[in-house]
C-alpha positions in Angstrom: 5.0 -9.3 -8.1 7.4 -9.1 -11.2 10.2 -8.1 -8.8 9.7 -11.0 -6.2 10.3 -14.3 -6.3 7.5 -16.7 -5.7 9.6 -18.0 -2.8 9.9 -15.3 -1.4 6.4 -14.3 -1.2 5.7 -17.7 0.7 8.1 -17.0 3.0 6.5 -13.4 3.7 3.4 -15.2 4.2 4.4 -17.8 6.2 6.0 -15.5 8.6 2.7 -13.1 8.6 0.7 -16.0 9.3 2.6 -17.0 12.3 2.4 -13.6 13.7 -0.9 -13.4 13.5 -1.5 -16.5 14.4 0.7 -15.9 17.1 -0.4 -12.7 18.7 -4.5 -14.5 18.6 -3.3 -16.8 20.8 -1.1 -14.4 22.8 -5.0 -12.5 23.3 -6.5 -15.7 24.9 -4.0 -16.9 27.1 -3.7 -13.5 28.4 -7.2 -13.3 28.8 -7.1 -16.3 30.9 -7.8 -16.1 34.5 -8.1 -12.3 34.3 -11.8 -12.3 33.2 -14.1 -10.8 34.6 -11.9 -8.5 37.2 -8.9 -7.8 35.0 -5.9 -8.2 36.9 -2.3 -8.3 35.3 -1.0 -10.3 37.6 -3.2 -13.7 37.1 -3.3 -15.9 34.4 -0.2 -17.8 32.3 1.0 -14.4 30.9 1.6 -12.1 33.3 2.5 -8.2 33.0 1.3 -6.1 30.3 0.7 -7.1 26.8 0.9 -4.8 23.3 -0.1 -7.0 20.5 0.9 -6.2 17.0 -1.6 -7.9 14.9 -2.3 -6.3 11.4 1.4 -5.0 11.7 3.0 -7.5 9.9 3.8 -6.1 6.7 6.1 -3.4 7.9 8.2 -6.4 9.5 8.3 -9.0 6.9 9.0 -6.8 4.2 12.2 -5.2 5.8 13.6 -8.7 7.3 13.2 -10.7 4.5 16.2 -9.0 3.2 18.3 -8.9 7.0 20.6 -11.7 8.2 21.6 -13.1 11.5 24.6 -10.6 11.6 22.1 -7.8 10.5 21.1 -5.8 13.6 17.6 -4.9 14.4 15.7 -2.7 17.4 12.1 -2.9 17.9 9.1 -1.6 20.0 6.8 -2.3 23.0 4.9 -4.3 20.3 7.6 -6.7 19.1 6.6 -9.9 18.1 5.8 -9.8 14.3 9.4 -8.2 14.0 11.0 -10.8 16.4 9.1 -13.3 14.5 10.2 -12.0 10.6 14.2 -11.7 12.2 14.2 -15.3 13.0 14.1 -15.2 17.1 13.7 -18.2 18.7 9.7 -18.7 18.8 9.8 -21.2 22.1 12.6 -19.0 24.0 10.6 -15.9 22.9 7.4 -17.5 24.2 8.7 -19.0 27.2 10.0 -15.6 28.1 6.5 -13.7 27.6 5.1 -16.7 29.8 7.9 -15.9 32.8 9.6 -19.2 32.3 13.5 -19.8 33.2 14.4 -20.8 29.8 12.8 -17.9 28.2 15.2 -15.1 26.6 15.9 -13.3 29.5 15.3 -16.0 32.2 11.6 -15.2 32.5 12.7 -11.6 34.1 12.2 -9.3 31.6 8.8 -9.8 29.7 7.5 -9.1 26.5 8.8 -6.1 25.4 12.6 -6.8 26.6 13.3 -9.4 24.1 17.1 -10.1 23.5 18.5 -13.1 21.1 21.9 -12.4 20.3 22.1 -15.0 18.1 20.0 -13.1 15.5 20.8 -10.1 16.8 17.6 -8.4 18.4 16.9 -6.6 20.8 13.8 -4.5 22.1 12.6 -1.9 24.9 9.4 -0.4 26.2 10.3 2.9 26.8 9.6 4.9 23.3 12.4 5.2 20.6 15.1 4.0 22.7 16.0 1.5 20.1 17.1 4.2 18.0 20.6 5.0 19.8 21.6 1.4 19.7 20.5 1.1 15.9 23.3 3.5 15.3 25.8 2.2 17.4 25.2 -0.4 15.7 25.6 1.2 12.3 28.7 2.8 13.4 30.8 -0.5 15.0 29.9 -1.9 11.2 31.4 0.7 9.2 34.6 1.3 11.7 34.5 -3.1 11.3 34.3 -2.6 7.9 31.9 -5.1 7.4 28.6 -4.8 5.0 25.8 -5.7 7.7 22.8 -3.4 8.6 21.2 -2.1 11.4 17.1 -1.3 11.2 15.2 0.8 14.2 11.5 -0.1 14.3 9.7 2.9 16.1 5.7 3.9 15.8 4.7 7.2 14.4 4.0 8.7 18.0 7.7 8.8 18.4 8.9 10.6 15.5 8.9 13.7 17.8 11.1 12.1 20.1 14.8 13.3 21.1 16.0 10.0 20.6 15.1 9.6 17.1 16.1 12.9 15.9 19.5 12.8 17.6 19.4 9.4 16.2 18.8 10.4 12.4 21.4 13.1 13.3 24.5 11.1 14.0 23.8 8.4 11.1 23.2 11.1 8.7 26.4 13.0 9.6 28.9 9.5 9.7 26.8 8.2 6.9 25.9 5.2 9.0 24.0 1.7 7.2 21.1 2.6 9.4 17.5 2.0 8.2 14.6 3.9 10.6 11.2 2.3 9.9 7.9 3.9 11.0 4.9 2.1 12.0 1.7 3.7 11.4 -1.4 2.5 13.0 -2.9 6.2 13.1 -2.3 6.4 17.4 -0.2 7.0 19.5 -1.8 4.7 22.3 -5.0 6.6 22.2 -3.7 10.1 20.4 -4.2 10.9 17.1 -1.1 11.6 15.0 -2.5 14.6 13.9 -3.1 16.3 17.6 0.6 16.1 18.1 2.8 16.7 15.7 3.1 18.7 12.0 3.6 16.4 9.3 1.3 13.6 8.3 4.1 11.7 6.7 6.8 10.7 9.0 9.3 10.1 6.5 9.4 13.3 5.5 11.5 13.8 8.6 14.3 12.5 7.0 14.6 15.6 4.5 16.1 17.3 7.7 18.7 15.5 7.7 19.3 15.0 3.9 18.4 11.7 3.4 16.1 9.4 1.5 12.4 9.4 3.3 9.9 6.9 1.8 6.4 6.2 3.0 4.2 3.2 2.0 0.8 4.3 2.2 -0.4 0.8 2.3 0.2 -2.3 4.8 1.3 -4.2 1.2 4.4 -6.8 2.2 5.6 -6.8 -1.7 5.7 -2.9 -1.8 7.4 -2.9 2.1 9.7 -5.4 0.4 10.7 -3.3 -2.8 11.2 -0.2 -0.8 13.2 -2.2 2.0 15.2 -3.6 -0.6 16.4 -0.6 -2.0 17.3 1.0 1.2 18.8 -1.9 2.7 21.1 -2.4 -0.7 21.9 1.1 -0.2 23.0 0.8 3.5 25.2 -2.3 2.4 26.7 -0.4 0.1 27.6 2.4 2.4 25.6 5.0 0.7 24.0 6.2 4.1 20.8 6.1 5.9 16.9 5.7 4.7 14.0 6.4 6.5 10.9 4.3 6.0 7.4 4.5 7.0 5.0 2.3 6.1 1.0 2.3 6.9 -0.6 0.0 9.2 -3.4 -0.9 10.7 -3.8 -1.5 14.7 -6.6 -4.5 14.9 -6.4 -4.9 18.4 -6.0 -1.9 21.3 -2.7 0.0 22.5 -2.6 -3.0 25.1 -4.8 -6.4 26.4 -7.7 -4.4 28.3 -7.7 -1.3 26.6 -11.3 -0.4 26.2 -10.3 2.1 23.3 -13.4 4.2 23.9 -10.9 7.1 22.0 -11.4 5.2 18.9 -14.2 5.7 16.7 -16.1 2.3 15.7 -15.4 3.1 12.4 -11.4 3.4 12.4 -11.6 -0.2 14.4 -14.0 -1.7 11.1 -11.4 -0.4 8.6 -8.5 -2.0 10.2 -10.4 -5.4 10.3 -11.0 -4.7 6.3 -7.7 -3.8 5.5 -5.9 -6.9 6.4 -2.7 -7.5 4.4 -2.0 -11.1 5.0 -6.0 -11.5 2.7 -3.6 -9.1 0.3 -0.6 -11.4 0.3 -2.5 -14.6 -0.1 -4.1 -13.1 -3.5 -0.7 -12.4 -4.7 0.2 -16.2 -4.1 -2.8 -17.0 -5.8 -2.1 -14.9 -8.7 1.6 -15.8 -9.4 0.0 -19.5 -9.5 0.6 -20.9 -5.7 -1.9 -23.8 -5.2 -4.8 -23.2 -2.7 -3.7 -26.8 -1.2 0.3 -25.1 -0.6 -1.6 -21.9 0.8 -3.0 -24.3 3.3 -0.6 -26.3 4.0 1.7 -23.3 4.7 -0.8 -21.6 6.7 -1.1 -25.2 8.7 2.7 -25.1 9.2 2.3 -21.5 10.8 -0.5 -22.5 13.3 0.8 -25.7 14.6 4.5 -23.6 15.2 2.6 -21.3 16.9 1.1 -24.0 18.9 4.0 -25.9 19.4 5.5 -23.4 20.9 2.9 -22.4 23.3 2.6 -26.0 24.9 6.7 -26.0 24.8 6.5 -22.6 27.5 3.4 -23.8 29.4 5.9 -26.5 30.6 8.7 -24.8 31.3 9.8 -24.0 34.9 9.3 -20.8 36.6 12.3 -18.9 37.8 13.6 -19.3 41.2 12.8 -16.1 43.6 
């Protein structure tokens, strides 16, 4: 905490808040109508959904430090980053809804978000954020300008073409490029360890020749020191960074996912390990009122709620 601001802790927790917040609700409307023959089609939300709940410190930590002109590229399980880049929360929700006025028209669901004007983007299909991360990289330095681009992947795709080719190019045009690695421990239901040879994804990066770091615990203040020094590098046009930071999966790969792959006990840790309880102590001990927790942690819900009602009464698209 020596290194952080007071406000900016708030601000982390604020944001985790709302993505948690955010993603319980996202469960229960989803679950609506679909109970007790689950059918993907019913309900307000329809499609698939990947939740990202006890995921948040990997995204705060990082975007605290971005800006709108910073580029970032997430995952099938978006929302916590969407949320810590400053998307619009009503567009966003409207869009996971199927509502005209969502980000894509209703057409494109909730793991093809796009806001331009923050710069975000994100796909379904498994490191494919990668490529444009580094076009993006690259249109910065030949722009000579000093803004970022960060690629969110999970660990299951550190194997991927995409993301090797990826950490390729930026290494060899020294591109502002910062890869992050979220680690819930599976790859929808495999085990990092039944497919590929290093338990620390960062250590990918060595390949290449440049900096890997992992954060072995979902701690937003430790995301945020680590992030800060890669993004401060990539600014300065000293190169790439690859983070990856541990996380913890409190929910399944997707809404009606019976996870009978995953042992009781990996589901209990998760629940105990829940970094927003972690942030909150911080506040606590740098002197932030229990009254100003509450009230910020009031501020997050009724966002969150706000903008749920805001979609429910949004039109459908037209045919």
């Amino acid at each position: 905490m020596a290194t952080v601001s007071k406000r900016t802790v708030s601000e982390m927790y604020e944001d985790m808040v709302t993505a948690r917040h955010y993603e319980e609700r996202l469960q229960e409307e989803y679950l609506e109508g679909k109970q007790p023959a689950f059918d993907i089609s019913a309900g307000p939300i329809p499609g698939e959904l990947h939740l990202a709940a006890g995921h948040e410190a990997a995204a705060v930590g990082v975007c605290q430090h971005l800006r709108d002109d910073d580029v970032v590229t997430a995952t099938h399980r978006p929302h916590h980053i969407a949320i810590a880049k400053g998307v619009d929360l009503n567009r966003m929700t409207a869009e996971i809804f199927g509502r005209a006025t969502g980000l894509g028209s209703g057409k494109g669901g909730h793991m093809h978000l796009f806001d331009p004007d923050v710069n975000f983007a994100c796909s379904g299909i498994i490191a494919e954020g990668c490529p444009p991360a580094v076009g993006a990289g690259l249109a910065a330095k030949k722009r000579n300008t000093d803004s970022v681009a960060v690629s969110y992947i999970g660990e299951g795709a550190i194997d991927q073409g995409a993301f090797l080719e990826s950490l390729n190019f930026a290494a060899v045009f020294d591109l502002p490029v910062v890869f992050v690695i979220e680690d819930n421990d599976w790859a929808i239901s495999m085990p990092k360890d039944r497919v590929t040879d290093v338990e620390n994804g960062s250590k990918r990066a060595a390949g290449f020749e440049m900096p890997g770091v992992r954060v072995d615990s979902d701690d937003a203040v430790a995301v945020y020191e680590v992030a800060g020094e890669a993004i401060g590098r990539a600014r300065d046009r000293n190169g790439p960074t690859v983070i990856e930071v541990q996380v913890h999966r409190r929910m399944g790969h997707f809404m009606g996912d019976p996870e009978t792959y995953r042992p009781e006990s990996d589901q209990t840790a998760a629940a105990e390990r829940d970094s927003i309880v972690r942030l909150e102590s911080d506040l606590r001990d740098a002197g932030v009122a229990n009254d100003d927790i509450d009230s910020i942690r009031e501020r997050a819900h009724d966002r969150v709620e706000e903008a749920i009602e805001w979609a429910k009464e949004q039109p459908h698209p037209a045919p």
